[in-house]
C-alpha positions in Angstrom: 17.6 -19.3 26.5 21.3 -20.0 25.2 20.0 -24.0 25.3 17.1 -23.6 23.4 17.8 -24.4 19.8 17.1 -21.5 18.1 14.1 -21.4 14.9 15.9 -18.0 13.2 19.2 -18.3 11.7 20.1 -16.6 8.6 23.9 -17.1 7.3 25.1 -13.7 6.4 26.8 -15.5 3.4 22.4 -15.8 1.9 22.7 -12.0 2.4 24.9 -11.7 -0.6 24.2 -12.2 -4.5 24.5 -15.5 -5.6 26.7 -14.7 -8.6 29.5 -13.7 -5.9 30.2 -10.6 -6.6 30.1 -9.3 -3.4 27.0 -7.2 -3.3 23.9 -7.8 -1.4 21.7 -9.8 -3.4 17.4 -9.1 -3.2 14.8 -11.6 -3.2 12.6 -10.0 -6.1 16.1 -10.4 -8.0 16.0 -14.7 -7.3 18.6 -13.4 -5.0 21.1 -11.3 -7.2 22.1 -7.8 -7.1 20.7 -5.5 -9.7 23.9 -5.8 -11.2 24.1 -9.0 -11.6 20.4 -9.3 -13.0 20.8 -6.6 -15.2 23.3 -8.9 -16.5 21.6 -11.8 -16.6 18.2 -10.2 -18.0 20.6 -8.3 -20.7 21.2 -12.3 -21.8 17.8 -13.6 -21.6 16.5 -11.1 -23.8 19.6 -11.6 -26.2 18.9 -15.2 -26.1 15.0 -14.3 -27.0 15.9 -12.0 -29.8 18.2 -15.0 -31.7 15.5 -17.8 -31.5 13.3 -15.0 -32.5 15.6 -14.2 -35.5 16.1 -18.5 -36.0 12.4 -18.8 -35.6 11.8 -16.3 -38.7 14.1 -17.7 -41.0 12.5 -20.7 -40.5 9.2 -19.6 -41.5 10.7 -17.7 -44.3 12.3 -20.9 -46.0 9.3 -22.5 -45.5 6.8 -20.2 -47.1 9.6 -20.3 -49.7 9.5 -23.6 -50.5 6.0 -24.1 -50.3 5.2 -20.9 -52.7 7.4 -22.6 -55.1 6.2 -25.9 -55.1 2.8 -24.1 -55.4 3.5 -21.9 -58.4 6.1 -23.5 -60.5 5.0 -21.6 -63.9 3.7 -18.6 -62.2 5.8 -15.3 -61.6 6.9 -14.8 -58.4 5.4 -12.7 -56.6 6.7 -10.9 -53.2 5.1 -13.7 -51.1 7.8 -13.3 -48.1 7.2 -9.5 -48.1 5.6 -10.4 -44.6 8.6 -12.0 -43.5 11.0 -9.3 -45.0 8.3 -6.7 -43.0 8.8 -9.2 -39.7 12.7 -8.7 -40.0 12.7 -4.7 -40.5 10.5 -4.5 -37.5 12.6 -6.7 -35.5 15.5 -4.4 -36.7 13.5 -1.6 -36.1 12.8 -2.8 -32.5 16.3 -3.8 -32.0 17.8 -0.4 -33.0 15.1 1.8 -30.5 16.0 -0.8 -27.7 19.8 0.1 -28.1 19.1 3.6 -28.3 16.0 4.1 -25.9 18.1 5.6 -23.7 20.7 7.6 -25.6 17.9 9.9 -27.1 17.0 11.8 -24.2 20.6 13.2 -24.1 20.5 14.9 -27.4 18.9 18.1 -26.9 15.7 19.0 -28.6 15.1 21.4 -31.3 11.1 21.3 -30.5 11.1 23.8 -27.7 14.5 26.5 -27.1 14.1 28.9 -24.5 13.8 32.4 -24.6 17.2 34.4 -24.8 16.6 36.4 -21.7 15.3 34.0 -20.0 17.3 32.4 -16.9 18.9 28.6 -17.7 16.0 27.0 -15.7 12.8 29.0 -16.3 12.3 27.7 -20.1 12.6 24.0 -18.2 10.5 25.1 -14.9 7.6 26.7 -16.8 4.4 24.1 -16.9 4.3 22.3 -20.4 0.8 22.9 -21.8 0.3 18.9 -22.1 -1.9 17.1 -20.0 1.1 15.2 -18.2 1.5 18.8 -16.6 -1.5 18.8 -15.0 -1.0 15.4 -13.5 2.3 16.6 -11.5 0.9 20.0 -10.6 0.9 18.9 -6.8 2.8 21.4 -4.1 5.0 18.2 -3.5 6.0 18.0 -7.3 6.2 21.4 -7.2 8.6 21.2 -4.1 11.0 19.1 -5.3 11.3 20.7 -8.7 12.2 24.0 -6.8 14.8 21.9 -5.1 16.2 20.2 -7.8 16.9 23.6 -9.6 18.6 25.1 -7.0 20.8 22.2 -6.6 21.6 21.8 -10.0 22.4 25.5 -10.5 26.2 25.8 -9.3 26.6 23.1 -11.6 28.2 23.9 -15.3 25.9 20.7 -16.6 23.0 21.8 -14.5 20.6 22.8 -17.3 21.6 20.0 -19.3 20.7 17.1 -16.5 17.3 18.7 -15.9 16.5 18.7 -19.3 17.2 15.2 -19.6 15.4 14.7 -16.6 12.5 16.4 -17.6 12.0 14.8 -20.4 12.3 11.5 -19.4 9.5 12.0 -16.9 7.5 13.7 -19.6 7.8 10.6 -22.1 7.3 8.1 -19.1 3.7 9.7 -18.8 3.0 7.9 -22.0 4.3 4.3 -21.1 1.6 3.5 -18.7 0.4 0.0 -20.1 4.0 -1.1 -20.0 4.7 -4.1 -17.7 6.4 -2.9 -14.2 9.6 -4.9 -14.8 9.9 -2.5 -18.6 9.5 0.5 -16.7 11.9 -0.4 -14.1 14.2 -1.2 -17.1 13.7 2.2 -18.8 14.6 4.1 -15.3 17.3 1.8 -14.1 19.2 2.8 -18.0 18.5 6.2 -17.4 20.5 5.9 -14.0 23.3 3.9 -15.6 23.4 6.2 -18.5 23.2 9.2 -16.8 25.7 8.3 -13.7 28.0 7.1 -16.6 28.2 10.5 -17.8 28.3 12.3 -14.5 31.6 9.7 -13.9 33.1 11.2 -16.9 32.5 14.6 -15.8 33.6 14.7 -12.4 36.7 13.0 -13.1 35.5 9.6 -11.2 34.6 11.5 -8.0 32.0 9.1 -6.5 30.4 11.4 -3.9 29.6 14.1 -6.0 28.1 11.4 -8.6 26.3 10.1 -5.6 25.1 13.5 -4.4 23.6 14.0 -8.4 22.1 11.2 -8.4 19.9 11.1 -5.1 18.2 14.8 -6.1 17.7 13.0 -9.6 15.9 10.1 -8.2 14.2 12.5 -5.5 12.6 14.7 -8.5 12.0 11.6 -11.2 10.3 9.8 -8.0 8.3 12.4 -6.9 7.1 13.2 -10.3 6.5 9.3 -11.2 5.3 8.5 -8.0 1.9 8.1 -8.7 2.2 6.2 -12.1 4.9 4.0 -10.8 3.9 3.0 -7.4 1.9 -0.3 -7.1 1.0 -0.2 -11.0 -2.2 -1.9 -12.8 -0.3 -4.1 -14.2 1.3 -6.1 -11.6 -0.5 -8.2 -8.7 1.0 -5.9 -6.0 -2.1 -4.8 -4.5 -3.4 -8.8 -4.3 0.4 -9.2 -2.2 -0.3 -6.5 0.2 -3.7 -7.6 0.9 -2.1 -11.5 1.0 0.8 -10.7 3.7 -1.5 -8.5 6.0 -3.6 -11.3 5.9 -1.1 -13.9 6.6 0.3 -11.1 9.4 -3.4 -10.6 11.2 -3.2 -14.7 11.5 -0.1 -14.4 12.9 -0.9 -12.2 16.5 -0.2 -14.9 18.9 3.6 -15.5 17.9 5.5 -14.5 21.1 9.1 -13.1 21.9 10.0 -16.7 23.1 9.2 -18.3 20.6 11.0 -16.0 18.1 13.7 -16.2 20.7 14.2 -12.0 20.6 16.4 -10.7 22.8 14.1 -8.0 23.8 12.9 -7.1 27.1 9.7 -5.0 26.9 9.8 -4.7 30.4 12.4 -1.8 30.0 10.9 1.1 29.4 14.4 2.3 27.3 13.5 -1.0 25.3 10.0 -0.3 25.0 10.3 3.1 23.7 12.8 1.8 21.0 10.5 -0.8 19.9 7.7 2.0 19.4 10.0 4.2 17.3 11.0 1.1 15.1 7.3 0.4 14.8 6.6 3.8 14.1 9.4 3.7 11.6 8.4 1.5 9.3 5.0 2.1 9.4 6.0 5.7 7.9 7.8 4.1 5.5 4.5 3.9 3.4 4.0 7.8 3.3 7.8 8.7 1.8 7.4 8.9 -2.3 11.1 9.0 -2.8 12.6 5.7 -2.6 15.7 6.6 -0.5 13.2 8.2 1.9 11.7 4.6 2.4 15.1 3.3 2.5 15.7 6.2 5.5 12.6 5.0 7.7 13.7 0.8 7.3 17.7 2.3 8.5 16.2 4.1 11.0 13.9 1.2 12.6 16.9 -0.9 12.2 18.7 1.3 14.3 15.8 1.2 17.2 16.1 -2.3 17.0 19.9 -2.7 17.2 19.4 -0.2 20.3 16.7 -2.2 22.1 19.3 -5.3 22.1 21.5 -3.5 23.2 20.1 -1.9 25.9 18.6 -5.7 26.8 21.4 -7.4 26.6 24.0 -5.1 27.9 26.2 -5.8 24.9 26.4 -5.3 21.2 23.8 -7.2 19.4 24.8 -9.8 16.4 23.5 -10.6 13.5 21.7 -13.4 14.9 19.9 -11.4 17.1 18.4 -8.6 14.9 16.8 -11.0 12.1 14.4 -12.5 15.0 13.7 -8.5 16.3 13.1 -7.6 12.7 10.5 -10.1 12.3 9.1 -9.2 15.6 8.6 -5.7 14.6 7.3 -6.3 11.5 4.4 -8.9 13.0 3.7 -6.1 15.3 3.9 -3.3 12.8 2.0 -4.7 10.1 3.0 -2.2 7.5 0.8 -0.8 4.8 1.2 -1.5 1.4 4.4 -3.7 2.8 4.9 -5.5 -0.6 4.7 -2.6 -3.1 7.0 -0.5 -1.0 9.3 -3.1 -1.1 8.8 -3.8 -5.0 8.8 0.0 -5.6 12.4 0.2 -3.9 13.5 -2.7 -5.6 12.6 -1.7 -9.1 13.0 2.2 -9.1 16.0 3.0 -6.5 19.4 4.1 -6.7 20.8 0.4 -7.7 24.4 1.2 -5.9 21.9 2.2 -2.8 20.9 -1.3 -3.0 23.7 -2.9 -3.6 26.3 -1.9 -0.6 25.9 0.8 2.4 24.0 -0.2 5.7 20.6 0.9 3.9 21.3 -2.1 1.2 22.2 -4.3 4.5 19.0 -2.9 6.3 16.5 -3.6 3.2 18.2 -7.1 2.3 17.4 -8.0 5.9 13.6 -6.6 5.6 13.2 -8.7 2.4 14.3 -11.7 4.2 11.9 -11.3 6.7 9.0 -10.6 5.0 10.0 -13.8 2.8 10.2 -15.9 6.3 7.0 -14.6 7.3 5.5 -15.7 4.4 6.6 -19.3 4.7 6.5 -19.6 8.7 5.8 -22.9 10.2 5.6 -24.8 13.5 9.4 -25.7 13.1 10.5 -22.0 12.5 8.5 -21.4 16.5 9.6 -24.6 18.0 6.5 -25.9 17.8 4.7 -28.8 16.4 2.9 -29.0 13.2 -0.7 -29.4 15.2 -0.3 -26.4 17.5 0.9 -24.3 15.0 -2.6 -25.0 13.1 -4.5 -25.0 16.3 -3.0 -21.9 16.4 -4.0 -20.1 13.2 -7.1 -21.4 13.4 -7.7 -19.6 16.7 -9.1 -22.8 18.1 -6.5 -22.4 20.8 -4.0 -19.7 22.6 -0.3 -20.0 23.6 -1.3 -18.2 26.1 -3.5 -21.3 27.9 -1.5 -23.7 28.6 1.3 -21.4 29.9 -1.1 -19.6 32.3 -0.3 -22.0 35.5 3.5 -21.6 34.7 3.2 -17.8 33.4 4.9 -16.1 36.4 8.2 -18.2 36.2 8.6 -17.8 32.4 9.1 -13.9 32.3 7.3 -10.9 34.8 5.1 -9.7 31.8 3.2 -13.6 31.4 0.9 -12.8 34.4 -0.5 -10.1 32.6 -0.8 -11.1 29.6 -2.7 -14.2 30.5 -5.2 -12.3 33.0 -5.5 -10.0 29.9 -6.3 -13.0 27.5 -8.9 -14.4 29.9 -10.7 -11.1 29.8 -10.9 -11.2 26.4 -12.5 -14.5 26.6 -14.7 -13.6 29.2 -15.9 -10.7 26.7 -15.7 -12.3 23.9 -18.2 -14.8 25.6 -20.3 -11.6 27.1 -20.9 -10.9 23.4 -21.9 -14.2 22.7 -25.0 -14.1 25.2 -25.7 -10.4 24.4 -26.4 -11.4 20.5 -29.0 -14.1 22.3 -30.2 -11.7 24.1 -30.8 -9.4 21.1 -32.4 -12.3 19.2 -34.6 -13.1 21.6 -35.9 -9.1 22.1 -36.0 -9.5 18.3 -38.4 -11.7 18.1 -40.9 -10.6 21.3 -41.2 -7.7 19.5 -42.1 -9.5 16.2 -44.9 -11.1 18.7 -45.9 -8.5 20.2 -46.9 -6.5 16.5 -48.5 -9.6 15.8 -50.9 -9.8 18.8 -51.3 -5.7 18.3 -52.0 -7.0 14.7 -54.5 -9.3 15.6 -56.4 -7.5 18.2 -57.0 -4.8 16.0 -58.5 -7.5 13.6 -60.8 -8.9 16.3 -61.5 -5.4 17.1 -62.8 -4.3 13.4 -64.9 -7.7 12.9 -66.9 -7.0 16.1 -67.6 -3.6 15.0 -68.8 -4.8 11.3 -71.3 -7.4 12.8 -73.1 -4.3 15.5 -76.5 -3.3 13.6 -76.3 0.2 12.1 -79.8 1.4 14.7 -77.1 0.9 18.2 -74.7 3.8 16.2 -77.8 6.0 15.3 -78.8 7.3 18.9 -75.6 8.1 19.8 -75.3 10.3 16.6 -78.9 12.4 17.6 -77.8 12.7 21.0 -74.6 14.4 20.0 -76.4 16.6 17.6 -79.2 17.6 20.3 -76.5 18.5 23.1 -74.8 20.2 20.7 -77.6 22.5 19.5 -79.1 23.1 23.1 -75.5 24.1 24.1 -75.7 26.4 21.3 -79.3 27.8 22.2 -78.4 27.6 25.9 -75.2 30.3 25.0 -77.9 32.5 22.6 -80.3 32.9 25.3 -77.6 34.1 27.9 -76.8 36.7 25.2 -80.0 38.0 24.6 -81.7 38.3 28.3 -78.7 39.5 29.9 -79.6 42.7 31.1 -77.2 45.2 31.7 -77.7 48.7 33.4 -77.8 51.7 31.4 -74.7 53.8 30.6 -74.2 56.7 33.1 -75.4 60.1 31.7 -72.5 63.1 32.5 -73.9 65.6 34.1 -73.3 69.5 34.8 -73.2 71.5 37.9 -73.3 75.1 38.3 -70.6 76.9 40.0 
């Protein structure tokens, strides 16, 4: 195995943001940190708003000059008012960007709880909008519970579930905005909101931290359902693409993903169930550090499982290969919207550093090299790798004579695969079989059809005198049957009824 060039080999360097900083960059980022994209989607949209800005002066000098070419002697009249409407809206658009944020930490004026009422029951009652009813589950309900008693002890308890709260409330009402606007609007209230909790606790990061994960547990939980895998974004046509691409890829093997991995083990094998089992879960968590919990803990199974095989620590080299491995044999739900959910809603410092940044980084990675696998990646040339997906032929085949010196398990596996041909063919003669019962019993109501046919035309072309006797013979039988059971009643004689009689003492 140690001579075999190896097709999986990922640089922990490409793990990293491409900007340098240190962090672990993402995929869905072009390989930045959300940091770093922030950053560079901060200057996009700068960029955007001055040729926006250049492109309206433009217009404006030229519907200047052109009105006054047009209307020398004439009074002028507000002709640019469009234009001067374009730049207040542009101004007004500019201003709420700056301060979309910065308005749900002012408190409102609208609603102001009752005096003897607790902090937390004004905010905890139901609001009588519709939104209410929408996050009325015992899960919502749960983790709003939770969130209050956490945030109690705190002096700025009330204050961060208000905010809280009404950011959730006002996101009910952004549902036609793109995904990448509403991960904008929650990734500011994180940054705005951990800015504040900075200044509060004196630059304590844990306790910051701490805040923060039962703030993204409630938002989440209440969002969940408008946030995960919205209209608006092709999510749903990626899941259904990489469980496709997945299902074609069943007859990849441990060899030639060179895993480290023996199955044989029964240690091994029951790690490589859990890590299945792990990230198959991943897909009922709501809370994106939840999801983040079940990809840790399958990377841990894995990490485990190499161990345990190789009787050493495993590398870095080693648990890319496993993680594809698992993933091929897993074949999570929803994989790509989990993955875009955490990506665009999580804890960005989650992402960033920690071994559940390191954990995800990896995942993306691997679904990305599943996507783009080839016959190069397996060791294998470019016409048995499309042999292969085609299912025009097996790895499994060719290896059979061979099978019991490769590993123990080949044996198997290729007595299995031939059973599954010989069935596969079984059910290839049974549909025959079927077609040709099919059609003897199409025949068979056809001759019934027909008989009956022949049968009717004989009994139209018989003279009506044949059917006549057989009709007075019937009635004649009939009525002497009738007379014969009259005449039994009225000669049948019976003996007369005995008289009492009385004797004398």
């Amino acid at each position: 195995m140690s001579s075999q060039r190896r097709g999986i080999h990922l640089d922990q360097s490409e793990l990293l943001c491409k900007k340098g900083c240190g962090f672990y960059g993402n995929t869905g980022w072009l390989g930045l940190c959300s940091k770093c994209w922030r950053e560079e989607n901060q200057r996009e949209k700068q960029k955007q708003i001055q040729e926006d800005w250049a492109l309206a002066e433009r217009l404006q000098k030229e519907e200047e000059e052109a009105y006054a070419s047009r209307n020398q002697k004439a009074q002028s009249q507000p002709s640019i008012t469009p234009f001067n409407k374009f730049e207040e809206r542009k101004t007004k658009e500019k201003s709420s960007k700056v301060n979309t944020v910065t308005k749900f930490f002012t408190p409102s004026s609208k609603t102001q709880p009752k005096k003897d009422a607790s902090p937390f029951d004004a905010q905890a009652s139901p609001s009588p909008s519709s939104s209410a009813s929408r996050h009325s589950s015992l899960d919502t309900d749960h983790a709003t519970r939770e969130f209050i008693d956490f945030l109690k002890p705190l002096k700025s308890g009330r204050e961060i579930f208000k905010q809280c709260r009404a950011f959730t409330e006002s996101m009910a009402y952004k549902r036609d905005m793109g995904a990448d606007e509403l991960s904008e609007c929650v990734q500011d209230f994180y940054q705005n909101l951990s800015d504040r909790l900075q200044t509060q606790f004196k630059g304590s990061s844990e306790h910051v931290e701490s805040v923060m994960d039962e703030v993204e547990k409630y938002m989440m939980t209440r969002l969940y359902k408008e946030v995960f895998c919205p209209e608006t974004t092709d999510d749903e046509n990626k899941d259904l693409a990489i469980q496709k691409r997945i299902r074609a890829l069943h007859w990849v093997t441990i060899e030639m993903l060179c895993v480290p991995v023996d199955e044989e083990i029964p240690e091994v094998s029951d790690s490589v169930v859990k890590a299945i089992t792990d990230v198959i879960e991943m897909d009922s968590k709501r809370v994106p550090k939840d999801k983040l919990g079940c990809i840790t803990r399958c990377s841990k199974h894995i990490f485990n499982a190499i161990k345990i095989s190789k009787k050493e620590a495993a590398s870095a080299d080693d648990f890319l290969p496993t993680l594809i491995y698992i993933v091929l044999k897993a074949n999570p739900p929803r994989l790509q919207s989990n993955i875009q959910y955490i990506t665009r809603f999580s804890n960005p410092s989650r992402l960033m550093t920690g071994e559940d940044g390191y954990y995800f980084t990896n995942l993306c990675c691997a679904v990305a090299f599943i996507e783009k696998l080839d016959g190069q990646s397996l060791n294998l040339s470019s016409e048995e790798f499309e042999l292969y997906m085609s299912g025009q032929a097996s790895p499994y085949w060719p290896q059979a004579a061979g099978a019991s010196s490769c590993s123990p398990g080949s044996a198997a596996l290729s007595q299995v695969h031939k059973r599954l041909d010989l069935l596969t063919g079984l059910g290839e003669r049974q549909e025959r079989v079927m077609e040709k019962a099919r059609q003897l019993e199409n025949d068979l109501i056809d001759w019934t059809d027909e008989v009956e046919q022949k049968v009717q035309s004989v009994l139209q072309t018989l003279p009506p005198e044949t059917q006549n006797p057989t009709t007075t013979t019937a009635t004649a039988t009939s009525a002497a049957s009738s007379a014969i059971d009259s005449d039994n009643v009225e000669n049948e004689l019976l003996p007369p009824p005995l008289q009492p009689q009385v004797f004398a003492g």
